[in-house]
C-alpha positions in Angstrom: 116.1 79.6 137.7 116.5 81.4 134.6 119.3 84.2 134.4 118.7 87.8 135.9 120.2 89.3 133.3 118.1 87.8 130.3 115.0 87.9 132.1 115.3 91.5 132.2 116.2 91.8 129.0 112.8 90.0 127.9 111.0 92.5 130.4 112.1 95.6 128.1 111.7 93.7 125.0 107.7 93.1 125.7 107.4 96.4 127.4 108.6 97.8 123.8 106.6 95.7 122.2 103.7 96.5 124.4 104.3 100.2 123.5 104.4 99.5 119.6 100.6 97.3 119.8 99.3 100.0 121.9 100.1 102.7 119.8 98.6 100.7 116.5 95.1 99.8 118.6 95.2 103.8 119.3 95.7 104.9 115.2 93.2 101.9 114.3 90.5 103.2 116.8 90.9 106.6 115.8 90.8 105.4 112.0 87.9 102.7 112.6 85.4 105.4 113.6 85.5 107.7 110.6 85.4 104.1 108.4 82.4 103.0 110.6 80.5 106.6 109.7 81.7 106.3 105.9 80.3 102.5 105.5 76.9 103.6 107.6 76.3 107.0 105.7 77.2 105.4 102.0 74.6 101.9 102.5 71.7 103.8 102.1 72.7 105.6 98.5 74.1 102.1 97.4 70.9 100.3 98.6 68.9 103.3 97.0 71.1 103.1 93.5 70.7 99.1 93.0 66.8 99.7 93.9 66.6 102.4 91.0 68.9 100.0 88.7 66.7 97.1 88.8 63.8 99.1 88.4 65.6 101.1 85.2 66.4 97.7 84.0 63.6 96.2 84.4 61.7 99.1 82.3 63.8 99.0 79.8 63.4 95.6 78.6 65.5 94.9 75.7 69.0 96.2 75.4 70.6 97.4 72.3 74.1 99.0 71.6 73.2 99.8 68.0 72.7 103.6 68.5 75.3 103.8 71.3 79.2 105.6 71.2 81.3 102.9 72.6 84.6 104.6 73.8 85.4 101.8 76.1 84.4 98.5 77.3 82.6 99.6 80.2 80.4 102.0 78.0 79.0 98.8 76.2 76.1 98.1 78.4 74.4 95.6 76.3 76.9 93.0 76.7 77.4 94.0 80.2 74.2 92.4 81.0 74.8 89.1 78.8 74.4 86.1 80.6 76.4 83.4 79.4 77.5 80.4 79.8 79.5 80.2 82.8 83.3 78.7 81.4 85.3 80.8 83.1 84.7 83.1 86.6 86.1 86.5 87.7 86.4 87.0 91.2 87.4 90.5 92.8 89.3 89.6 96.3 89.7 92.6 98.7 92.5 92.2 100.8 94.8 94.9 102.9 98.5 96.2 102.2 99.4 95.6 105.9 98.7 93.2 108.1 98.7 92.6 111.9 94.9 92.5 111.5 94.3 88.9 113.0 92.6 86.8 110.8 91.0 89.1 108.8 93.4 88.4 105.5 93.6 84.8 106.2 89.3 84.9 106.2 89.0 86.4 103.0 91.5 84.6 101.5 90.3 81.2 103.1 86.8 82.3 101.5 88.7 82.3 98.0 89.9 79.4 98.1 87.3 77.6 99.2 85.3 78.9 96.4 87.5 78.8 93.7 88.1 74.8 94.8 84.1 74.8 94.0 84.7 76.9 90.7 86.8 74.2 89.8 84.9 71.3 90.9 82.5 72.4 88.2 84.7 72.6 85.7 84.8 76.2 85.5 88.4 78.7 85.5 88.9 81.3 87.5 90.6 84.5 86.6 91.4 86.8 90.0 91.5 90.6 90.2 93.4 91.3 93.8 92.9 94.2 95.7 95.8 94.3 98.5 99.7 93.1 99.3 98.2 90.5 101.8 95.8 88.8 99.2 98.5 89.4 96.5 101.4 87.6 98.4 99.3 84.5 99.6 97.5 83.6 96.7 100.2 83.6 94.3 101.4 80.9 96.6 98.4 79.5 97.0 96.4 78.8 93.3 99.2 77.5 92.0 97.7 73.6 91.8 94.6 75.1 91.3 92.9 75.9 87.6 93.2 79.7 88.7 95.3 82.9 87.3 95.8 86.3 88.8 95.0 88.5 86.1 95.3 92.0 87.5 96.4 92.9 91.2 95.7 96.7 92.7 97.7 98.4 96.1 96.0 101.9 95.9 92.9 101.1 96.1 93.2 99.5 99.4 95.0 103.0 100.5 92.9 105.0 98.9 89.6 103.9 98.1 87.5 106.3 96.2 85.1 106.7 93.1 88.5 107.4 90.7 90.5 104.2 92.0 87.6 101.9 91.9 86.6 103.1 88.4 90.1 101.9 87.2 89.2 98.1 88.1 86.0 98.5 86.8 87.3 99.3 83.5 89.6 96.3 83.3 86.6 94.0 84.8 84.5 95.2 82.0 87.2 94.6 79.2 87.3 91.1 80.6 83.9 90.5 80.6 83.2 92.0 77.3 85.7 90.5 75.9 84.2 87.2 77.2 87.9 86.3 79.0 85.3 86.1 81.9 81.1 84.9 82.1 80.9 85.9 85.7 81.9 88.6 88.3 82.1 88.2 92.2 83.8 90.2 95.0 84.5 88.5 98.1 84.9 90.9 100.5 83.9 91.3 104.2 80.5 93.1 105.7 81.1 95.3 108.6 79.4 94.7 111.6 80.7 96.5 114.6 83.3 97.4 116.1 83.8 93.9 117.3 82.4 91.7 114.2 82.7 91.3 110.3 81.7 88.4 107.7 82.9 87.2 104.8 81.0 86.8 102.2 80.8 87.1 98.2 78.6 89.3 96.4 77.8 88.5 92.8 78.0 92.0 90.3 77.4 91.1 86.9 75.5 89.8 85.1 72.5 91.5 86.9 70.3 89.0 88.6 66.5 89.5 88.4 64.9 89.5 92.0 63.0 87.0 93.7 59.5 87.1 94.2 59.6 87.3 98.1 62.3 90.7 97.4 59.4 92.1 94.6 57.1 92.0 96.8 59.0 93.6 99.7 60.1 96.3 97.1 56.8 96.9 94.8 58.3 100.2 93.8 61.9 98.8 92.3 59.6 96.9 89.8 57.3 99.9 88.6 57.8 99.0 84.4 56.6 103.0 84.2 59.9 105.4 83.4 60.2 107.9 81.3 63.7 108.2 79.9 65.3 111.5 78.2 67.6 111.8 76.0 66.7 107.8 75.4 66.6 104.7 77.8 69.9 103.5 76.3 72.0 106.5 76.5 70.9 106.3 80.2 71.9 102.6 80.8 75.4 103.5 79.4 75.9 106.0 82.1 74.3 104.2 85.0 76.1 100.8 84.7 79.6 102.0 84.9 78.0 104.0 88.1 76.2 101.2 89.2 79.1 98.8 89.4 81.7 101.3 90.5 79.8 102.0 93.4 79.2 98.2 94.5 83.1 97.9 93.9 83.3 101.5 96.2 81.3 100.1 99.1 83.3 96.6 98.6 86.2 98.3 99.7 85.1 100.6 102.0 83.3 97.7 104.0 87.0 96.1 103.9 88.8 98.6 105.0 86.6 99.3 108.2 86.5 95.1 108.9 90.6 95.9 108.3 90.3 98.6 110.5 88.3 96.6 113.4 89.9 93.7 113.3 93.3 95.7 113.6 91.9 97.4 116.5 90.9 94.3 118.5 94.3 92.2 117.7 96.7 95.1 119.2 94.4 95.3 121.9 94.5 91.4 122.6 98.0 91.7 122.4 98.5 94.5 124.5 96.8 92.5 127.0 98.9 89.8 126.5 102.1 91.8 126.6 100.8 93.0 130.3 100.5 89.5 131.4 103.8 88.5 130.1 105.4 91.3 131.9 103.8 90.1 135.0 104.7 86.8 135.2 108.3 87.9 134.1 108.3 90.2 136.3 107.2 87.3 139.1 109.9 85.2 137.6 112.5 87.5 137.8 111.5 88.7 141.6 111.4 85.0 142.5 115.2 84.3 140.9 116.5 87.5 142.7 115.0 86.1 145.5 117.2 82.9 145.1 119.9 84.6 144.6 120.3 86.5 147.7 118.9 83.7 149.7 121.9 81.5 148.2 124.1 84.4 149.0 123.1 84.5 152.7 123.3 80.3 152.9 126.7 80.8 151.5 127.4 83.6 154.3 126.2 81.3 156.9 128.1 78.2 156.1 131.5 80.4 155.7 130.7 81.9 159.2 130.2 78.2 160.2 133.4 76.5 159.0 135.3 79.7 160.6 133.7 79.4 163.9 
């Protein structure tokens, strides 16, 4: 039998344990509901902006920066759209600054992996933009026998995701792209669900891809070629494509951190569960050795009594 002393002593180090996990499930619950009514009540302006996009885009026709101001990379529009060659692939990986979420990190950055391994297999680079200390810390271990570089790594926006932060990577995405140090760019990120579920999954940005018959005909309105455009149809693409990718970027995130969020929640709780069962069967343990001991104590009572007699 195990010592009374220690056995306690693991009692009141689960029981404090127990008290730390419960406490996080309760902040993450709290949190996951206001991230679950910010995903729900943002999908339906995102899925309304990409519908009007397409449909600007496809109006528009050809593109032309000839008559444009270009302050900055993201206000070049024209070669925004390019499609080129693909030679070298950025990839946008949302991750969290903390952990004790379960496996959420290790999904997303399992999902990398795997596709830059495929990026590679065809030949093709891969220059990573990391949102997050988790994704941060384990690929930079990770792509280092891999034809892969971290370009630019971000820790606010995971703490404070917003229209402001999310602009600042989409200005360094855009300097990449225009200045062709990228021909692609992909966010893998994670869809949530529920409460209880989340995906991972990779969503492509740029350059726009055209939709599929089956999605025209579902949405006859997105592919209406009949817009009029004031001051001009190009001055208006320059201001809607820096909108239109921040806000993919925006709901990126914001889907991440309430996956985060949920998968937090449901980790401390498994693990507040498990603390309880550890206490009990400690607790058995530690009844049972007492047990021992005073029954040894009355054997030895006994046999003294014995001898004396």
């Amino acid at each position: 039998m195990a010592n009374l002393k220690d056995i306690k002593n693991r009692i009141k180090s689960v029981e404090s344990t127990k008290k730390i996990t419960r406490a996080m499930k309760m902040v993450a619950a709290a949190k996951v509901k206001k991230a679950e009514s910010t995903v729900k009540a943002s999908r339906p302006f995102t899925a309304e902006l990409n519908g009007m996009f397409q449909k600007l885009l496809n109006s528009v026709g050809a593109y032309s920066a000839t008559t444009l101001k270009i302050k900055s990379a993201v206000d070049n529009y024209p070669e925004l759209l390019q499609t080129r060659e693909l030679k070298t692939a950025g990839m946008l990986v949302i991750t969290s600054n903390k952990g004790l979420a379960g496996a959420y990190n290790a999904n997303v950055v399992r999902k990398t992996l795997k596709a830059i391994q495929d990026y590679n297999a065809k030949g093709v680079h891969v220059i990573l933009f990391i949102i997050g200390q988790k994704g941060i810390s384990a690929l930079k271990r990770k792509v280092e026998n891999l034809d892969c570089e971290i370009a630019k790594t971000y820790l606010e926006v995971a703490n404070n995701p917003s229209g402001t932060t999310c602009s600042l990577v989409v200005e360094d995405l855009a300097e990449y792209f225009v200045n062709k140090k990228i021909d692609k760019i992909e966010i893998i990120t994670t869809r949530f669900k529920n409460m209880m579920s989340y995906f991972v999954e990779a969503w492509e940005v740029l350059p726009l891809q055209q939709p599929d018959e089956k999605e025209a005909k579902l949405h006859d309105n997105v592919i209406d070629p009949i817009m009029e455009f004031e001051p001009d149809m190009h001055n208006v693409l320059q201001k809607v494509v820096p909108m239109y990718i921040t806000n993919i970027i925006y709901q990126a995130v914001l889907e991440a951190q309430a996956s985060e969020l949920a998968s937090r929640m449901t980790a401390m709780s498994a693990a507040t569960t498990n603390a309880e069962k550890m206490i009990n069967t400690l607790s058995i343990e530690f009844n049972k050795s007492r047990q021992a001991a005073i029954t040894q104590e009355i054997v030895e009572v006994v046999s003294g009594a014995q001898q004396i007699s």
